[in-house]
C-alpha positions as CSV (number, residue, x, y, z in Angstrom):
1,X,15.0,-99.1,-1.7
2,X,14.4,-95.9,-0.4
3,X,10.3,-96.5,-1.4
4,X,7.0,-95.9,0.9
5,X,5.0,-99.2,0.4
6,X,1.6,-97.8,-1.0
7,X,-1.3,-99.7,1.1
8,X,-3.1,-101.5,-2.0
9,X,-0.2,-103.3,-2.7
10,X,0.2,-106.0,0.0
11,X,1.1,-109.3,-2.3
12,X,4.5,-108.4,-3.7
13,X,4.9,-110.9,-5.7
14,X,2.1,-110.0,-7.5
15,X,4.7,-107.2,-9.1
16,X,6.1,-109.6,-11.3
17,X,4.9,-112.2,-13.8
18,X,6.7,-115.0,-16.0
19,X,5.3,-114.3,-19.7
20,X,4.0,-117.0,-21.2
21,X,3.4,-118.1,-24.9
22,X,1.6,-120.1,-27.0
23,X,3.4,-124.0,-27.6
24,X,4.8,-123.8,-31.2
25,X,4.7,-120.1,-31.6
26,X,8.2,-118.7,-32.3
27,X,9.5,-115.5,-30.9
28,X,10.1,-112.4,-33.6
29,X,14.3,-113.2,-32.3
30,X,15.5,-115.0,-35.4
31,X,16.3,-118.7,-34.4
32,X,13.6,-118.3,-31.7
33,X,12.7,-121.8,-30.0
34,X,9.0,-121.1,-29.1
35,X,10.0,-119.6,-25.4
36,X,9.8,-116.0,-25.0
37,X,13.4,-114.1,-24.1
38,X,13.4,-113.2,-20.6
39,X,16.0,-110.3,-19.9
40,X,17.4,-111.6,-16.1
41,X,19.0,-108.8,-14.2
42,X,21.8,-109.5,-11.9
43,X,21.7,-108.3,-8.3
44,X,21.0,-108.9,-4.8
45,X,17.5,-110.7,-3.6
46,X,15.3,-108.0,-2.4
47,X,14.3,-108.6,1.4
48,X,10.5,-107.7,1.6
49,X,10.7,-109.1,5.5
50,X,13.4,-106.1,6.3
51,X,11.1,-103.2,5.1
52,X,9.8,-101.2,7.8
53,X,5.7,-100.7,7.2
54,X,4.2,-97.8,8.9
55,X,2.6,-97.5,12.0
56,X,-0.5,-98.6,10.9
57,X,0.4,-101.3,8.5
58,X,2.4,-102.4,11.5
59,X,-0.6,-102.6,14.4
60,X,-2.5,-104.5,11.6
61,X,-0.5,-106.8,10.8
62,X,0.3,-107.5,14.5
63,X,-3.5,-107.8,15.3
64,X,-4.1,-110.5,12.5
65,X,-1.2,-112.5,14.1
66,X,-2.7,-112.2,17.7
67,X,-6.3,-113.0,15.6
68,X,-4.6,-116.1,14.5
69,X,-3.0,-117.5,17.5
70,X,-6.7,-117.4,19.2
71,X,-8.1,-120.5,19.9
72,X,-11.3,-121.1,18.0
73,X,-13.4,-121.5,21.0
74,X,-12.3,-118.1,21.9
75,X,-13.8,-116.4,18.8
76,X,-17.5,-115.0,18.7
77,X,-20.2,-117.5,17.4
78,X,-22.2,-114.8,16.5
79,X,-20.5,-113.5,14.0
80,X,-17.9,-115.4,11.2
81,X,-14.6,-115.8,12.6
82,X,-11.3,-113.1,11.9
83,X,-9.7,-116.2,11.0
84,X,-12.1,-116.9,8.1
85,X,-12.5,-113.3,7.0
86,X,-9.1,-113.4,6.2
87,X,-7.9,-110.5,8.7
88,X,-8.5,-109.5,12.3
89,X,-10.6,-106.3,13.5
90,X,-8.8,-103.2,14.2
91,X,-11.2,-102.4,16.8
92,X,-10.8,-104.3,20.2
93,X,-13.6,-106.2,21.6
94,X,-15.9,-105.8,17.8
95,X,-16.2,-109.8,18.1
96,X,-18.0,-109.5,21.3
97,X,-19.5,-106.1,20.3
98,X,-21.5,-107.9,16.9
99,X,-22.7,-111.1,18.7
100,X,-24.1,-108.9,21.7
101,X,-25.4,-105.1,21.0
102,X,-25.9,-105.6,16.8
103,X,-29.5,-105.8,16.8
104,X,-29.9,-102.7,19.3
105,X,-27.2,-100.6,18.1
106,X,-28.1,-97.3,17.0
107,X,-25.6,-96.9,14.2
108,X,-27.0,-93.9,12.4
109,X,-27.1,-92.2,15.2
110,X,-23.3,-92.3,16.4
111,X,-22.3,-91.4,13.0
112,X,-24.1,-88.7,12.7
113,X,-23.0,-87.2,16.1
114,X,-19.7,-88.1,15.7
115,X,-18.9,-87.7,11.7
116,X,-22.0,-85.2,11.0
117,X,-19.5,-83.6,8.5
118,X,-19.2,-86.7,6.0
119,X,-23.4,-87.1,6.3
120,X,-24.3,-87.0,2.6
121,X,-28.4,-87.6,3.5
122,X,-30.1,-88.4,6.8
123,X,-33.2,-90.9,6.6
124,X,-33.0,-91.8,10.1
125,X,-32.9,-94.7,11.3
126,X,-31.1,-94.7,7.7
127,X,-27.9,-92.5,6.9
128,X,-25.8,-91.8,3.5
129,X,-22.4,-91.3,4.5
130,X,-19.1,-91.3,3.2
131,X,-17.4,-94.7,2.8
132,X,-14.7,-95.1,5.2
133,X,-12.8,-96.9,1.9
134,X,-13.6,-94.4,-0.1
135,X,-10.0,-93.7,-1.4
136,X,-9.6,-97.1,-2.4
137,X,-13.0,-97.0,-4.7
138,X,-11.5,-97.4,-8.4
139,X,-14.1,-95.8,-11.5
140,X,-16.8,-95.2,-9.4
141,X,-19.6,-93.0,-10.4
142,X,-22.0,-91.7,-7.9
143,X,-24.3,-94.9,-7.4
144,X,-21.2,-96.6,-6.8
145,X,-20.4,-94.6,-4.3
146,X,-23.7,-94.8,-1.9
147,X,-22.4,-95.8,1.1
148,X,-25.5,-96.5,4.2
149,X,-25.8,-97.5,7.3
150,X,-29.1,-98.1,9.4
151,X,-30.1,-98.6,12.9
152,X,-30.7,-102.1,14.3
153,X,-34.1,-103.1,15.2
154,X,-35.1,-106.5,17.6
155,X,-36.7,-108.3,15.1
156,X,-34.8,-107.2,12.2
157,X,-31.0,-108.7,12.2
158,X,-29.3,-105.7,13.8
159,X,-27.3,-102.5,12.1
160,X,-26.8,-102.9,8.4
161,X,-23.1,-100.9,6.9
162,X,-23.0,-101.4,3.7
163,X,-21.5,-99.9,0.3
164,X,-22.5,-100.2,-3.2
165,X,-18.7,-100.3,-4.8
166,X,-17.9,-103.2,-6.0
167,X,-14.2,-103.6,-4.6
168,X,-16.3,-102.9,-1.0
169,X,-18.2,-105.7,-1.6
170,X,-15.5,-108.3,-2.3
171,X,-14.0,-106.7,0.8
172,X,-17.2,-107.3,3.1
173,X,-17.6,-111.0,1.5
174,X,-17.1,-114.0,4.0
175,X,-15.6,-117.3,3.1
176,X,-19.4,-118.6,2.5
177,X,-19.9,-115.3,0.1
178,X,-22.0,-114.0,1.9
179,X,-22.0,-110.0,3.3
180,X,-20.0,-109.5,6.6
181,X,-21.6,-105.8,8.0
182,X,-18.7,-106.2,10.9
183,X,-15.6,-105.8,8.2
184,X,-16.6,-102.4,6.6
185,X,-18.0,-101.6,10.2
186,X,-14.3,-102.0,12.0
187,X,-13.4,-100.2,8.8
188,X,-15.8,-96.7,9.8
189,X,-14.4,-97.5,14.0
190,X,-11.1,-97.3,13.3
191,X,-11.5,-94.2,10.9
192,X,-12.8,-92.3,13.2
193,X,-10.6,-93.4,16.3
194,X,-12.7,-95.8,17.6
195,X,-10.6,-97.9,19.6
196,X,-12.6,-100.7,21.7
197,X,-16.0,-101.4,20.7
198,X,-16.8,-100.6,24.9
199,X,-16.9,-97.0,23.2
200,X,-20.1,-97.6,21.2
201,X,-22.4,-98.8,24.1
202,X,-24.0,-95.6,24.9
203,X,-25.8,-95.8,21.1
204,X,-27.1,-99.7,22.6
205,X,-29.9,-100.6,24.6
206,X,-30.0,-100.7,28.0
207,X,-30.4,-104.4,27.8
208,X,-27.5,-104.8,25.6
209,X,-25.7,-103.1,28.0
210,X,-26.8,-105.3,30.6
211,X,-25.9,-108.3,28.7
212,X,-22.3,-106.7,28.0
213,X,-21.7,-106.2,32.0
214,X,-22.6,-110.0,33.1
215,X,-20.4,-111.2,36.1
216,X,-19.7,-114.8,34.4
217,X,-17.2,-116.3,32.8
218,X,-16.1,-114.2,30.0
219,X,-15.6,-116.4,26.4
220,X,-13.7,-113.2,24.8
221,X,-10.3,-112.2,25.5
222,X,-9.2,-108.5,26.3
223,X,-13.1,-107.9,27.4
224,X,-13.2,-104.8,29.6
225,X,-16.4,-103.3,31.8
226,X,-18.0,-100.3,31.1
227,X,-16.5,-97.0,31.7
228,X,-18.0,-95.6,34.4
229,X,-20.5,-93.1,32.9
230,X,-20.3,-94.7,29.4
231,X,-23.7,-97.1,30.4
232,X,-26.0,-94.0,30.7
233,X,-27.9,-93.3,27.0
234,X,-27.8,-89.8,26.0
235,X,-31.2,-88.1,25.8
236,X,-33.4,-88.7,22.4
237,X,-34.1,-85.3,20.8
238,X,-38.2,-85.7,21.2
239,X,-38.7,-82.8,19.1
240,X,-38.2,-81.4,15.4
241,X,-39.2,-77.7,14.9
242,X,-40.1,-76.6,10.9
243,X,-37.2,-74.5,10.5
244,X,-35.1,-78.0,11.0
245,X,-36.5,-80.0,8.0
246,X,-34.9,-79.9,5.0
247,X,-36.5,-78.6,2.0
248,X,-33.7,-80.5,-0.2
249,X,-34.1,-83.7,1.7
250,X,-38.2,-83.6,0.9
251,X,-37.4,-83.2,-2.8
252,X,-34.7,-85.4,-3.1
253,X,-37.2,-88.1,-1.3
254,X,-39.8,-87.2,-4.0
255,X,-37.6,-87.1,-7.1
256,X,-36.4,-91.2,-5.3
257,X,-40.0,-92.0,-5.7
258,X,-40.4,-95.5,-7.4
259,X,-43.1,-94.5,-9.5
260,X,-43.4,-90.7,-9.8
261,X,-46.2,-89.3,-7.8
262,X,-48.0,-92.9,-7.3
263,X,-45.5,-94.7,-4.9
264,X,-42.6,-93.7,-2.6
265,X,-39.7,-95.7,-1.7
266,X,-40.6,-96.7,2.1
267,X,-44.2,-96.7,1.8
268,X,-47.2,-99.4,2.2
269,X,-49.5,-99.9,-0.6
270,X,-51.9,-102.9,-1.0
271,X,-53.9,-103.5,-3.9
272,X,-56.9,-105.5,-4.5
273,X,-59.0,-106.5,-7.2
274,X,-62.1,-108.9,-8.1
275,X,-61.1,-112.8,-9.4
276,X,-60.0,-112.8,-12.9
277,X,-59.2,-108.9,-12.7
278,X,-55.3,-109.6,-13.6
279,X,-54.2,-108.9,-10.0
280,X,-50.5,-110.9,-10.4
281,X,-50.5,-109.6,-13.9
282,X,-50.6,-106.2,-12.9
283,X,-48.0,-106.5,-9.9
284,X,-45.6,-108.4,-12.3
285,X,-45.7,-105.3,-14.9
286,X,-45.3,-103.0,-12.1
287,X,-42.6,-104.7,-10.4
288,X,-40.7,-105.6,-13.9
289,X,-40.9,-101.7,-14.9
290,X,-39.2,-100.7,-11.6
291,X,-36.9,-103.8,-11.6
292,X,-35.6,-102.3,-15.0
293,X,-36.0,-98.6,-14.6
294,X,-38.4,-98.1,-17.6
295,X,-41.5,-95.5,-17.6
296,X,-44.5,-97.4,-16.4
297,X,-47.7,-96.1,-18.5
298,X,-46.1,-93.0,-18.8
299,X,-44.9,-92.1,-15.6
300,X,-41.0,-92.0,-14.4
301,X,-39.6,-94.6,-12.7
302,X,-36.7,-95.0,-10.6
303,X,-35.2,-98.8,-11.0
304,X,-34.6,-100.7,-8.2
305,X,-34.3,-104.4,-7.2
306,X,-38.1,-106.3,-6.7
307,X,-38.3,-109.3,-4.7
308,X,-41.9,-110.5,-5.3
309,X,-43.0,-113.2,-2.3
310,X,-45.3,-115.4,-4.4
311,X,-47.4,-117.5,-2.2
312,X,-50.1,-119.0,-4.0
313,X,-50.0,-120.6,-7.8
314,X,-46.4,-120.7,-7.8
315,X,-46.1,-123.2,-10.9
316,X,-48.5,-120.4,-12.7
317,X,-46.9,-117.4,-11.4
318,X,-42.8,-118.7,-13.0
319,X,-44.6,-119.6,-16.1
320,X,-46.0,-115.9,-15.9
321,X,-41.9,-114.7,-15.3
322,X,-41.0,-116.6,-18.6
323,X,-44.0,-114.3,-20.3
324,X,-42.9,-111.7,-19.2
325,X,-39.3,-112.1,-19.4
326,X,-39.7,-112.4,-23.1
327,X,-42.2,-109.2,-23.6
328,X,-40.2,-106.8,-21.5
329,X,-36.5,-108.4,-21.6
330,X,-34.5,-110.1,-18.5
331,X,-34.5,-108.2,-15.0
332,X,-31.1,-110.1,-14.5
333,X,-30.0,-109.9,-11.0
334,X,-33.1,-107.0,-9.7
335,X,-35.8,-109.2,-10.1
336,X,-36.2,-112.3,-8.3
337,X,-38.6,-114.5,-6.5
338,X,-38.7,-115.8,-2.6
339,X,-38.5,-119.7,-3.2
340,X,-39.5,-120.7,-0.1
341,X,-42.6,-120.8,1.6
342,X,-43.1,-118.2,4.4
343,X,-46.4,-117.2,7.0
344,X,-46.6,-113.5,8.4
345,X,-49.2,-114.6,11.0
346,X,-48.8,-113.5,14.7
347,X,-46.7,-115.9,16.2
348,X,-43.2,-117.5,15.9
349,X,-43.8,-118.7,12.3
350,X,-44.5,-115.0,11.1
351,X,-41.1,-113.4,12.7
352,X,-39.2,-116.4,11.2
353,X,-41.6,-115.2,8.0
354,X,-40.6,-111.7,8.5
355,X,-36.3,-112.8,8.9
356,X,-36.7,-114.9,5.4
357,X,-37.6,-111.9,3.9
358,X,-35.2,-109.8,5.0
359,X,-32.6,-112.3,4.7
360,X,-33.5,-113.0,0.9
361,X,-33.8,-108.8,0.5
362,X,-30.2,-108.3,2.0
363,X,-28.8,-111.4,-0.4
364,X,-30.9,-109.6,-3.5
365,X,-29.6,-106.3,-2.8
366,X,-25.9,-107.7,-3.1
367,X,-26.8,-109.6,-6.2
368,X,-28.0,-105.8,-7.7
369,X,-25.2,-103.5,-5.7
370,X,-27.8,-101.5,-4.0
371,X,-31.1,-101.7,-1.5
372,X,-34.1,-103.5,-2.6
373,X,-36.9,-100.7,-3.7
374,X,-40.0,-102.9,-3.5
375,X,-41.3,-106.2,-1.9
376,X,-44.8,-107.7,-3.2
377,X,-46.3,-110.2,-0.9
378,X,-49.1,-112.4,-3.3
379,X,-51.6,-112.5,-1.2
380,X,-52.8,-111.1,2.4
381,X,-55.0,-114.3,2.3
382,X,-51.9,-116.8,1.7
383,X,-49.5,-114.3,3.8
384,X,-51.6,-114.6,7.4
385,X,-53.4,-118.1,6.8
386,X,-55.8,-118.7,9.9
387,X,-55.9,-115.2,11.0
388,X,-59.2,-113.2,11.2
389,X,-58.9,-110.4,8.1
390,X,-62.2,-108.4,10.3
391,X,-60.0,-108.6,13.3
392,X,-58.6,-105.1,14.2
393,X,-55.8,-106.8,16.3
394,X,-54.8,-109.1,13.2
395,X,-54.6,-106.8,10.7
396,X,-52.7,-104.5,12.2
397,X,-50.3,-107.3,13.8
398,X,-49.7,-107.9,10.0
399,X,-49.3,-104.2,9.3
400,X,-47.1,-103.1,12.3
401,X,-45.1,-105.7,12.8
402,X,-44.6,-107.5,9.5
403,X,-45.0,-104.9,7.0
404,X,-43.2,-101.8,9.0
405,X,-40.2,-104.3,10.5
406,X,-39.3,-105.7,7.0
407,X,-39.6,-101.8,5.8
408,X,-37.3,-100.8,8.8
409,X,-34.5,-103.0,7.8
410,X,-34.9,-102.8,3.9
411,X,-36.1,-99.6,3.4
412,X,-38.4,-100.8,0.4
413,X,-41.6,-100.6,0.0
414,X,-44.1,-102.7,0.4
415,X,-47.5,-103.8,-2.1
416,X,-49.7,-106.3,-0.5
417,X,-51.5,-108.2,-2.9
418,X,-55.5,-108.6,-1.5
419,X,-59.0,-109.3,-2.3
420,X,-62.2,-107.4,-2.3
421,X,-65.3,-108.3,0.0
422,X,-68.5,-109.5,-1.6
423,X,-69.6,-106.1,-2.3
424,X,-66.5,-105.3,-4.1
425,X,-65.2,-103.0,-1.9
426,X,-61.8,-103.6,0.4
427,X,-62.2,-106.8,2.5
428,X,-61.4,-107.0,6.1
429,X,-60.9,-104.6,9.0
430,X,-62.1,-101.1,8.3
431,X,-58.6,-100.0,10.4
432,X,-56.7,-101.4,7.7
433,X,-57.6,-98.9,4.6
434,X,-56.2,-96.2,7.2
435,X,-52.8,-97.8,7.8
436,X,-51.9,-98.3,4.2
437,X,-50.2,-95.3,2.4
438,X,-51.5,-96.1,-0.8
439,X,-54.6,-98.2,-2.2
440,X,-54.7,-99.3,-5.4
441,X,-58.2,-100.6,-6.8
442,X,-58.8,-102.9,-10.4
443,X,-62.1,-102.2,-11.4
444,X,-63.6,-104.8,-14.0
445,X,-67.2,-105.3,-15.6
446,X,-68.1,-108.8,-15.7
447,X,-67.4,-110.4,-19.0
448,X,-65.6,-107.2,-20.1
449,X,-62.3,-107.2,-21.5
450,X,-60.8,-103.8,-20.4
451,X,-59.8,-103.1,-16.8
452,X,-59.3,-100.0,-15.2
453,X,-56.4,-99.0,-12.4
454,X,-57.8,-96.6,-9.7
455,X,-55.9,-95.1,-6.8
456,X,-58.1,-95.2,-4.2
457,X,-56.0,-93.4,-1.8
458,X,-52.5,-92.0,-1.4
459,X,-50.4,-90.0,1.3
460,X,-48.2,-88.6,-1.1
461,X,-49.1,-88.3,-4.0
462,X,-52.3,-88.6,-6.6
463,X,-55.2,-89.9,-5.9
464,X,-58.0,-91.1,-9.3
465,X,-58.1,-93.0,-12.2
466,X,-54.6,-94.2,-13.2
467,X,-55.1,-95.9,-16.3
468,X,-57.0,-98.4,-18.2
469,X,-55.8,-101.7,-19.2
470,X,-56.3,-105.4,-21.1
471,X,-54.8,-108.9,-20.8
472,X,-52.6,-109.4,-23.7
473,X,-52.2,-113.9,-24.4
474,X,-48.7,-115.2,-25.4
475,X,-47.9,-118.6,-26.2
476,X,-45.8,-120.5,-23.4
477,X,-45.0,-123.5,-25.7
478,X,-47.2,-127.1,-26.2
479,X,-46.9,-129.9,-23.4
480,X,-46.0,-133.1,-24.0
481,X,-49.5,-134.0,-25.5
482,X,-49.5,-131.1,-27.8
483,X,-51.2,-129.2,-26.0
484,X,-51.0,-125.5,-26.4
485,X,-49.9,-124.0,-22.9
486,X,-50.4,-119.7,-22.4
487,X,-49.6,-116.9,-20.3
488,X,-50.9,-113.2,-20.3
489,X,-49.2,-109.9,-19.5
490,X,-50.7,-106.6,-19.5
491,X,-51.1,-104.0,-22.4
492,X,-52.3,-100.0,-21.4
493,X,-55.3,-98.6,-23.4
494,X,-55.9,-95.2,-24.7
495,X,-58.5,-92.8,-22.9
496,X,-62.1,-93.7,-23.1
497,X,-62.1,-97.4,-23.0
498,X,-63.1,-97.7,-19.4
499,X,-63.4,-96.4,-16.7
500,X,-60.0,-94.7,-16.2
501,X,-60.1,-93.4,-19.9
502,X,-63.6,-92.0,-18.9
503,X,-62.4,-90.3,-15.7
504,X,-65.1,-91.2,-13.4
505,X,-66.6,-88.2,-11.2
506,X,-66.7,-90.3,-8.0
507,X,-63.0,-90.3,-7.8
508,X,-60.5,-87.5,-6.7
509,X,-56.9,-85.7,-6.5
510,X,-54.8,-85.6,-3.0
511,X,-55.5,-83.1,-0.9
512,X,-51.4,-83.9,0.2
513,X,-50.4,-83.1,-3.5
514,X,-51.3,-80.1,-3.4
515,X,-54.6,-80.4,-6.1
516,X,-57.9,-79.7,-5.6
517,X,-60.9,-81.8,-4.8
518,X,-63.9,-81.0,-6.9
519,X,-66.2,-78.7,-4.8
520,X,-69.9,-77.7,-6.2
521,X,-69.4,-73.7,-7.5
522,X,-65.3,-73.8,-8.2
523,X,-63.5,-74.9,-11.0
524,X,-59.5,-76.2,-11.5
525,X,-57.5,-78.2,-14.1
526,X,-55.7,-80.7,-12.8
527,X,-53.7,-83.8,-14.5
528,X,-54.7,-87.4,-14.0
529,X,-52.1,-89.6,-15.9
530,X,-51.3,-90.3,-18.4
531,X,-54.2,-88.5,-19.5
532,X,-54.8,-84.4,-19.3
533,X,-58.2,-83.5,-18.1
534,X,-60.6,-80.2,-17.1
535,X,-62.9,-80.3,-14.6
536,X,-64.4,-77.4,-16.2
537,X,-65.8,-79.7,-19.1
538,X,-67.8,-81.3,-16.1
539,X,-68.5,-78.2,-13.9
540,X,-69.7,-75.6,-16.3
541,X,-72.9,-77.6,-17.7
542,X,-74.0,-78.0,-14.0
543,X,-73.3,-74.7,-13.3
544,X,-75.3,-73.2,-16.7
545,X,-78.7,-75.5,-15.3
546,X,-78.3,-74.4,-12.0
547,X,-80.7,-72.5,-10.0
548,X,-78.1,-71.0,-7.9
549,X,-74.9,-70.0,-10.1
550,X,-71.6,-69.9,-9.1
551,X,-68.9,-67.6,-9.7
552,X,-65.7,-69.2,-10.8
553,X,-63.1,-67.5,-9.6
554,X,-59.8,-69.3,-10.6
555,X,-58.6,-71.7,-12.4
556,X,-55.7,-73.9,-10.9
557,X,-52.9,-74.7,-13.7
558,X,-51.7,-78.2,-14.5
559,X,-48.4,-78.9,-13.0
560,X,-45.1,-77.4,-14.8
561,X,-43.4,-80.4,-16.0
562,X,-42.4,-82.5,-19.5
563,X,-45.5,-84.6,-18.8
564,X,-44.8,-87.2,-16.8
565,X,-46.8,-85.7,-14.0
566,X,-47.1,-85.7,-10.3
């Protein structure tokens, strides 16, 4: 016919349709018998077989019939087969590539060296790129467009490529519905004229490479060695000079925070609390505000999926869900709990722990179309069972190699649910306060109803009295004796019920935020949400009664903003 065959259009017979009406309905023809008219045009049967694809319609559809006629045995096990994807890789050798190198391949790296142009922002070992499909993305706006990959890691499940548009997704979806990284990833090869997989080994580990060179019997057809030269890893770039670092990037990574000026995506927080303090009640309102993008106590949120790793009281904490399900609405697909039971401890148990979660954090951030933004693990004490919490070598075992792998190959953030020690201050190894990034503290008076939110300490953002809250009960139904059964979530207070409405003097602003710490002689107003305060209410009586004044000599002004604060 004269007619280029557009690409999108590879059923033709999905062109035409029979229409169809209801039985007994009658057409608007008069005399009509119930069928509809069909107008039948007279002419020769078009021959789809006799048009002529191009070039590479052609080479793909030749490699899908080679795919086919491969024995099964042939085909990687460590990845799903071409044959039940549906259609063969472009990229030769990408079976063999995926069962060997995926866990040490440095993906982010060889696209930025090689497509540095379409790098939209670099988080390395995490990249935003442009999709390789991007053309074929239908009414997307521009979170349906984020487009990542991220650099493999050992214990982490290898390289993740993944895209947030829908018609990607159905694209990169295996027979078992699960993601396939390796289809979107042949996808990014062959768009930037990646022809064997051999190509990518420089950006693998050395024993990958190893692995890939083994004088045995070879299980994948058309394997090839090495090129000579292409074993040897280019050097790292060991150093970063300031003029390099992006100003944009840093407040782009601060305006992504999950909770403005309290949490970053990324980071490690823990938070502990006294029994009875409403520990899980607090991490469920936190973790339902950011799973649903709403303000939390008056402070910007950005909404992301939660997975929340609940490992004691489970029966409690899903009648807690149902509570708060009804208060603050359904979290639909970015909210959702690990049901299984799972150990972080040292040994082989906690690396299977640490795979589980990253396995149920890949499968919720499919469910939600984009990364999961926060993991709660409920408790430390449930989480390393058996392990020694005043051990240095424990704690940091949990920290390093639990905590920062999952973060490597989610990207979320983590909040570790924890205990106090007898004196109520945190339990366990004093290393451990220093490897968190932020420490949240619940301060209660015994037999008093209102509890206060402190943060105890934060990297990057405010440190004080956050707010002040109380346990609100809701009725979870009657059992089957009648009974009355009850849940509680949380409800904020105004200032002055405890002691984050009373702004307690021992407590203090990040010196990384850029406010001041209260020093004897100087005064400053700073903000401490979601309430406004002056230290010069506090500084200027001392001052008056002192022996030795002081000269004030400036006065630092709140931060410019609508409110919401740091």
């Amino acid at each position: 016919m004269g007619l280029e065959i557009d690409q999108s259009c590879n059923r033709p017979n999905s062109l035409f349709f029979t229409p169809r009406v209801a039985e007994g309905v009658e057409t608007t023809e008069e005399g009509g018998d119930g069928l509809a008219d069909i107008l039948v045009l007279p002419g020769k049967a078009f021959d789809f077989e006799a048009v002529k694809l191009p070039p590479k319609l052609e080479k793909q559809k030749a490699d899908k019939a080679a795919k086919a006629d491969k024995p099964k045995a042939e085909r990687s096990s460590g990845e799903q087969s071409t044959a039940d994807r549906g259609e063969g890789f472009r990229t030769a050798n990408m079976d063999r590539f995926l069962a060997i190198c995926a866990r040490e391949f440095r993906i982010a790296e060889w696209l930025g060296e090689i497509a540095s142009e379409g790098v939209r922002h670099d988080y390395r070992p995490k990249i935003d790129h442009v999709c390789p499909l991007e053309d074929q993305h239908t009414d997307a706006d521009d979170d349906d467009r984020a487009f990542y990959v991220q650099d493999g890691a050992g214990d982490a499940g290898g390289f993740q490529c993944f895209c947030q548009h829908q018609g990607c997704q159905e694209r990169a979806k295996r027979a078992d519905g699960k993601h396939d990284r390796g289809i979107l990833f042949d996808a990014l090869c062959a768009e930037h004229g990646v022809n064997d997989a051999a190509e990518l080994l420089p950006w693998c580990s050395e024993e990958a490479r190893a692995k890939w060179n083994e004088k045995k019997a070879n299980p994948f057809e058309g394997h090839q060695e090495v090129p000579p030269g292409a074993g040897e890893q280019k050097p790292r770039k060991l150093l970063e000079y300031p003029s390099e670092i992006s100003r944009a990037e840093s407040l782009l990574r601060r305006a992504n925070a999950l909770v403005r000026g309290v949490l970053l995506p990324g980071q490690a927080a823990v938070m502990y609390a006294v029994t009875a303090a409403g520990k899980s009640f607090w991490a469920i309102d936190l973790a339902y505000h950011i799973a649903q993008g709403r303000p939390w106590h008056g402070r910007k949120v950005k909404k992301a999926p939660v997975l929340y790793v609940a490992l004691e009281g489970v029966a409690g904490f899903r009648d807690r869900l149902i509570i708060a399900s009804d208060v603050h609405g359904d979290p639909g697909k970015f909210f959702a709990r690990l049901n299984v039971h799972i150990s972080l401890v040292k040994d082989g148990a906690g690396e299977q722990g640490v795979q589980t979660i990253i396995d149920a954090a890949q499968e919720l951030a499919a469910a939600a179309g984009q990364p999961v933004g926060l993991i709660v693990i409920d408790t430390l004490a449930r989480a390393v069972p058996g392990s020694d919490e005043n051990s240095v070598a424990d704690m940091m075992a949990y920290i390093e190699k639990r905590l920062a792998v999952i973060t490597a190959a989610t990207t979320a953030a983590t909040l570790t649910v924890h205990h106090p020690n007898k004196a109520g201050g945190f339990r366990g190894s004093t290393s451990m306060p220093g490897a968190f990034d932020v420490i949240f503290r619940i301060d209660k008076e015994k037999d008093a109803p209102v509890r206060s939110v402190v943060v105890e300490k934060n990297k990057d953002g405010i440190e004080g009295p956050l707010f002040d809250f109380e346990l609100v009960v809701h009725e979870l139904g009657r059992n089957e004796e009648g009974e009355l059964e009850t849940s509680c979530t949380i409800r904020s207070l105004p200032a002055g019920h405890g002691q984050a409405g009373g702004h307690r003097n021992s407590t203090r602003p990040s010196r990384r935020s850029g406010m001041p710490s209260k020093r004897s002689g100087r005064t400053a107003s700073w903000y401490c949400a979601p309430h406004r305060m002056t230290v010069r209410s506090v500084l200027e009586p001392r001052c008056a009664s002192s022996k030795r004044p002081s000269a004030m000599p400036m006065e630092l002004k709140t931060p410019a903003g609508n409110g919401d604060g740091w």
